[in-house]
C-alpha positions as CSV (number, residue, x, y, z in Angstrom):
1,X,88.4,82.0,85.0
2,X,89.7,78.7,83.9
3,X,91.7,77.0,86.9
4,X,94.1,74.2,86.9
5,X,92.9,71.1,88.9
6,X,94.9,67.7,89.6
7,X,94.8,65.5,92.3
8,X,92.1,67.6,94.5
9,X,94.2,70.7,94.2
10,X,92.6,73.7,92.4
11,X,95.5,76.1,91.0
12,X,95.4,80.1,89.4
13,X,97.2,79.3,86.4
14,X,99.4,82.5,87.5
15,X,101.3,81.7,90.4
16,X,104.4,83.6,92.1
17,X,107.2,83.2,91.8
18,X,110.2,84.6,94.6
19,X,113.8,83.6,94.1
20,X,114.3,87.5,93.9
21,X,113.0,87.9,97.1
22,X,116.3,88.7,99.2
23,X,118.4,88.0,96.7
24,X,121.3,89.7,96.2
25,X,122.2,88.1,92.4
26,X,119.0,90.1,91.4
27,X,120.1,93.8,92.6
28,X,116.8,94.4,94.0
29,X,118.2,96.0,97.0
30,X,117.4,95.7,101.1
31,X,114.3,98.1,100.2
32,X,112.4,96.2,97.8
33,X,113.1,92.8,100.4
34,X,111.7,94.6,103.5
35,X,108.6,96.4,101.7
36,X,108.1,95.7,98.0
37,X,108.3,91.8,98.5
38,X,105.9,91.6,101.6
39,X,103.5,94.0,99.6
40,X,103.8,92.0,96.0
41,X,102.7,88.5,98.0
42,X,99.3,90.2,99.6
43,X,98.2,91.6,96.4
44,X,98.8,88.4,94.8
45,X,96.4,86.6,97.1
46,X,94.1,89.8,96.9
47,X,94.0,88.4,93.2
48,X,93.2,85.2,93.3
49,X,97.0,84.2,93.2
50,X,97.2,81.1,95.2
51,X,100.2,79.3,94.0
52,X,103.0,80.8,95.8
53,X,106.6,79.4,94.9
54,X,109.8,79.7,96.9
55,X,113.0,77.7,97.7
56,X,115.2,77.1,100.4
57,X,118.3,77.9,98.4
58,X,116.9,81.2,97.3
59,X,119.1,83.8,99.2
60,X,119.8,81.2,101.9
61,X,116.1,80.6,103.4
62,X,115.5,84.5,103.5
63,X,112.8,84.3,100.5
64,X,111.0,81.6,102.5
65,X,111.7,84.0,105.8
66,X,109.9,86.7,103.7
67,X,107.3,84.2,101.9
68,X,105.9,83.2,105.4
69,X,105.9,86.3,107.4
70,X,103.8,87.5,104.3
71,X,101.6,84.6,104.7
72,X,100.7,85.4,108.5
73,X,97.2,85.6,109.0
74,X,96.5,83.8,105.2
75,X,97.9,81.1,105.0
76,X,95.0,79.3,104.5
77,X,94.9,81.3,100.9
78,X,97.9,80.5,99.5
79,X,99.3,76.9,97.9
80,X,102.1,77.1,99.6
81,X,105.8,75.3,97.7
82,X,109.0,75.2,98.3
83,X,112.2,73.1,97.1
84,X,114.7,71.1,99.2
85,X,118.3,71.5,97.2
86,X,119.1,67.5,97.2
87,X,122.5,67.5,98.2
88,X,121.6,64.3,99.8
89,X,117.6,63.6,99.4
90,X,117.3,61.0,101.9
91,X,115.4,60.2,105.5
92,X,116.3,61.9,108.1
93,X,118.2,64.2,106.2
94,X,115.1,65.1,104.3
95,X,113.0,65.4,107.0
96,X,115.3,67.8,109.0
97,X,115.9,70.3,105.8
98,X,112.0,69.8,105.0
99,X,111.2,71.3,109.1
100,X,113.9,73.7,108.1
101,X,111.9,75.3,105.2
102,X,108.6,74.9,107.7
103,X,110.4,77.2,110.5
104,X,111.2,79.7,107.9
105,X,107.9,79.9,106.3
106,X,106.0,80.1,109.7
107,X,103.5,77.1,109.1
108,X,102.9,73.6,110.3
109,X,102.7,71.7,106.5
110,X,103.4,72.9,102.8
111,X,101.4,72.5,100.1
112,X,104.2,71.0,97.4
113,X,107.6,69.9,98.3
114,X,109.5,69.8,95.6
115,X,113.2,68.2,94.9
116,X,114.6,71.2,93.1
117,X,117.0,68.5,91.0
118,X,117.6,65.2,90.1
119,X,120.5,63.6,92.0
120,X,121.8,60.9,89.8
121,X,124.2,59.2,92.5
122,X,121.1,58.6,95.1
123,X,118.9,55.8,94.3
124,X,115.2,56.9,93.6
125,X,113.8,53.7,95.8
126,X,115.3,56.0,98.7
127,X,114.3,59.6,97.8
128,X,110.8,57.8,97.4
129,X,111.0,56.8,100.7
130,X,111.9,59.9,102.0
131,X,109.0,61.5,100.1
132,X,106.5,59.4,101.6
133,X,107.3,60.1,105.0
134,X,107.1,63.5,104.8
135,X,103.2,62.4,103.3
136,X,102.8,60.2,106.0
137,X,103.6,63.1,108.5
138,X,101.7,65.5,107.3
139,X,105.1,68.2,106.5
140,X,103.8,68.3,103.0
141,X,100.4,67.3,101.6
142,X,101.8,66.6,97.8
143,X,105.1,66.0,96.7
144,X,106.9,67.3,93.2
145,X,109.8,67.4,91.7
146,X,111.5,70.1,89.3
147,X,114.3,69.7,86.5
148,X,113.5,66.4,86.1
149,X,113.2,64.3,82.6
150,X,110.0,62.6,82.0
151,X,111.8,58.9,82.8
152,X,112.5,60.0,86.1
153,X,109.5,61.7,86.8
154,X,107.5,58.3,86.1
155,X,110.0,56.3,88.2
156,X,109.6,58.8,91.3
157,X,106.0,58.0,90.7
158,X,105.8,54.5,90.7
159,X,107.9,53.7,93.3
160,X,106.4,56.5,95.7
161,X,102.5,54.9,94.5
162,X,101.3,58.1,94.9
163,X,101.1,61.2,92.8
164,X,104.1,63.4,92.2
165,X,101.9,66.1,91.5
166,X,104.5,68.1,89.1
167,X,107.5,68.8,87.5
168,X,108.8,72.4,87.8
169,X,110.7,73.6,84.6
170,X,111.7,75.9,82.4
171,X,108.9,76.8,79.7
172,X,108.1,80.1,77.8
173,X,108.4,80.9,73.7
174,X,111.9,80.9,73.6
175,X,112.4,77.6,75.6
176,X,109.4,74.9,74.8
177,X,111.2,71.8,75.4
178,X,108.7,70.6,77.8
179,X,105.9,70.7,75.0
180,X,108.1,67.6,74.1
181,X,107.5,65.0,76.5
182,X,106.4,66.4,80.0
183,X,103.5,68.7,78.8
184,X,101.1,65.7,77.2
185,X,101.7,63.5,79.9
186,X,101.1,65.6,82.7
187,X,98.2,66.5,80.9
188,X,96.9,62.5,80.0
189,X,97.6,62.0,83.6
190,X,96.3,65.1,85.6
191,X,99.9,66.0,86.7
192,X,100.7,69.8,86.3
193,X,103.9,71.5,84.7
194,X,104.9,74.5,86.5
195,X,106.8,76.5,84.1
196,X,109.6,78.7,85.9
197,X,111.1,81.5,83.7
198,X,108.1,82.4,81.6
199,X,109.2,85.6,80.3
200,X,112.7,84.1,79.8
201,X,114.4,86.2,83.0
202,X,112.4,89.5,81.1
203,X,113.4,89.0,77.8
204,X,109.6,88.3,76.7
205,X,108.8,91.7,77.9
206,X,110.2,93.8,75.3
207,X,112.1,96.1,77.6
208,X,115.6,94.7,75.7
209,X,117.3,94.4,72.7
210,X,120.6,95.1,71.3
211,X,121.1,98.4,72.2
212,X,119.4,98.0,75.6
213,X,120.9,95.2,77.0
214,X,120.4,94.1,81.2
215,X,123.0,94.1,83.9
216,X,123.3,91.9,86.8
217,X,122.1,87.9,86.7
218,X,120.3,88.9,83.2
219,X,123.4,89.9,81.5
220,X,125.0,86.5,82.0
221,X,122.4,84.6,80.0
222,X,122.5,83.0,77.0
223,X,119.6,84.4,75.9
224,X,120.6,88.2,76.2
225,X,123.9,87.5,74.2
226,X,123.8,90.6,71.8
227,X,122.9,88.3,68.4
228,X,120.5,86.0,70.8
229,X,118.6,89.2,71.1
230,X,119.0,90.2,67.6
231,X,117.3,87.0,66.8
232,X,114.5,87.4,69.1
233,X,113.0,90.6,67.7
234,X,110.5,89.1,65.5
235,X,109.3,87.3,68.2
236,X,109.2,89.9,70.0
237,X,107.2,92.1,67.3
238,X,104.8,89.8,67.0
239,X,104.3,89.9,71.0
240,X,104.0,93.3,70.6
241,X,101.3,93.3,67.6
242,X,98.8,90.3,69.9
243,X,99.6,93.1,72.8
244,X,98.6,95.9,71.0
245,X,95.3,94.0,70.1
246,X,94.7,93.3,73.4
247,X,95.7,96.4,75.4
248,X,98.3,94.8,76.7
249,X,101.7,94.4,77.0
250,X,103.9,92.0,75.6
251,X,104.8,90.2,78.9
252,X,101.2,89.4,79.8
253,X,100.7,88.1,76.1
254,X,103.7,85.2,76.8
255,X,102.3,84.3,80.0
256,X,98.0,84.3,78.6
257,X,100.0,82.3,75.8
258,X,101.3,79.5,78.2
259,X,98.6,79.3,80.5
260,X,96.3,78.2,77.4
261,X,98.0,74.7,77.6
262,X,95.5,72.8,80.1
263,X,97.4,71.7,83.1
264,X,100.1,74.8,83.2
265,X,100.7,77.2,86.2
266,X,103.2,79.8,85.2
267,X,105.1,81.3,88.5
268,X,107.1,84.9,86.9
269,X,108.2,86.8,89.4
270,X,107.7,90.5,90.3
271,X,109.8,93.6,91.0
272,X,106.7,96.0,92.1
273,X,103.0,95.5,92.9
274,X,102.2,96.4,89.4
275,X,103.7,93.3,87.7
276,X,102.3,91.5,90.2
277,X,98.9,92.6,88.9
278,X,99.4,92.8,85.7
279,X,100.8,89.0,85.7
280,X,97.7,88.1,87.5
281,X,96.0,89.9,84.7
282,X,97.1,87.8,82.1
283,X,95.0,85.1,82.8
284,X,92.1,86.6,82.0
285,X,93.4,87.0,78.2
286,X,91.7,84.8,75.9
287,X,94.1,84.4,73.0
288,X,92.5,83.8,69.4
289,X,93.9,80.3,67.4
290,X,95.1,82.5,65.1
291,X,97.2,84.7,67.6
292,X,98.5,81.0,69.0
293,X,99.6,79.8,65.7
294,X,101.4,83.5,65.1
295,X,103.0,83.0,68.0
296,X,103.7,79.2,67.5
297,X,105.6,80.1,64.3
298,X,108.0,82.9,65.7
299,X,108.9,80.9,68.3
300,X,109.8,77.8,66.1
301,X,111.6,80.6,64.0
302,X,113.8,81.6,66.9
303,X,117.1,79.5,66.9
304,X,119.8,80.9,69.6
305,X,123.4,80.6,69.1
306,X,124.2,77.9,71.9
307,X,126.7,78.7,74.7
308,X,129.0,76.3,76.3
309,X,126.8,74.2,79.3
310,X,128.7,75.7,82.3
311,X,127.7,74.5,86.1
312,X,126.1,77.0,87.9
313,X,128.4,75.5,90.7
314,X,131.3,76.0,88.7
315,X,133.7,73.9,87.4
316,X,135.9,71.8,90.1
317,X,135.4,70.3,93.2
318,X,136.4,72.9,95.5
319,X,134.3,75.4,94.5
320,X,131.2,73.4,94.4
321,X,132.0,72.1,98.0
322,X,132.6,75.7,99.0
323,X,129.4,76.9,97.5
324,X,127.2,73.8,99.1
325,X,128.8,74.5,102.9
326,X,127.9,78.1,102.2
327,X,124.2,76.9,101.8
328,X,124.2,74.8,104.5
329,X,125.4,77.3,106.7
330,X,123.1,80.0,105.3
331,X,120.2,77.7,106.2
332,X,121.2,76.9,109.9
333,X,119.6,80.5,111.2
């Protein structure tokens, strides 16, 4: 099994990843938080699963409540990440969120801190700072950042003069604008690209089209507009054809497809113990150059109707203040 290695860490190229853990925006339910979740991060490590993803925005620090207590008694088996929302990324400010995450997740250090975004209005000389001492202090043995363009990425780098072991983005068939700039020089520079939304929120899966559309978060994506689906089904037939091949489904052929490209850690989530296993699976597909380049031309075929670039915030001022204090206050507990 072919693992990802950079800067003395050695990585699964499947990793986990949990922003549906406690979240209500996914619909899981208080069920699949209290048992499912729990249950889908042993059998990950049971696996060989190592790289295990969280953030403390992810249903207000509950995910990293739920990542941790998983974690007790193995911790020492999991890569352990999660993401400071950088309001303000800063020392002290840093530091105190940074202990925040560690009470939540039960352990003395991470394995990855990430910056979950860029903040243009805070100067990088500081956040690099910041980032060292929490080095220097042991909180986190590597440091990462996520969202970020490749410009910034370098800059982080050479002002910290230390590794920024990797940039967490977005990455699967439909959406390969990393393959751009990030991918080749985190791979000429042993840096890795984490690539969050592998299966593009399911979509990759096959389970939808235009007569079976999701509801919930899913349904308020670009990418299951009813003609963006339309457009993905020969994609999505050609997924199904390398599956069929392999005796497997679709969803584990997108993943084996991205974890190929040395120096990629894919981190899907998982609503059951099944996914969990069969994304853990897909690692141990070994994809033909020919099923690559079949795959390589349906996703250069695929060209989505573009929706206006909304803020996840929303739009004004108030509401984004609102929705930052509501954070903020979710994360004091």
């Amino acid at each position: 099994m072919r693992h990802v290695e950079a800067d003395g860490v050695r990585l699964f190229p499947v990793g986990l990843g949990t922003w549906q853990f406690g979240s209500g925006e996914w619909g899981y339910g208080t069920a699949y938080a209290t048992n499912v979740a729990p249950r889908i991060v042993e059998r990950s490590l049971d696996l060989g699963v190592n790289v295990i993803d969280t953030a403390e925005i992810y249903a207000f620090g509950r995910s990293e409540r739920i990542v941790g207590a998983a974690l007790s008694g193995r911790r020492d088996e999991a890569f352990l990440a999660t993401k400071l929302l950088p309001v303000l990324p800063l020392d002290p400010i840093m530091s105190r969120r940074a202990r925040g995450s560690l009470r939540r997740l039960g352990t003395g250090y991470v394995d990855l801190y990430q910056l979950h975004w860029p903040n243009p209005v805070v100067p990088a000389r500081g956040v690099a700072d910041a980032l060292a001492k929490l080095l220097d202090s042991g909180l986190a043995r590597h440091v990462g950042v996520s969202n970020y363009p490749l410009s910034r990425w370098q800059e982080l780098e050479r002002l910290l003069g230390r590794p920024v072991l990797s940039n967490q983005v977005r990455y699967s068939l439909l959406d390969r604008s990393a393959e751009r700039e990030l991918l080749p020089w985190a791979q000429a520079n042993g840096r890795v690209v984490i690539a969050y939304s592998p299966l593009a929120q399911g979509l990759l899966s096959g389970r939808y089209g235009p007569g079976q559309r999701p509801t919930g978060l899913r349904a308020r994506t670009g990418a299951f507009r009813k003609e963006n689906l339309e457009r993905s089904a020969p994609l999505l037939d050609v997924l199904r054809e390398v599956a069929s091949a392999h005796r497997a489904t679709p969803a584990q052929i997108a993943l084996a497809w991205l974890v190929r490209h040395p120096n990629v850690v894919v981190i899907p989530g998982a609503s059951s113990v099944e996914q969990a296993e069969q994304n853990a699976a897909s690692a141990d597909i070994e994809l033909s150059a020919a099923e690559d380049d079949m795959l390589r031309a349906a996703s250069d075929a695929y060209h989505p109707v573009r929706s206006p670039v909304r803020s996840a915030l929303g739009s004004s001022t108030g509401p984004v203040r609102r929705r930052i204090r509501r954070v903020f206050d979710g994360l004091r507990a």
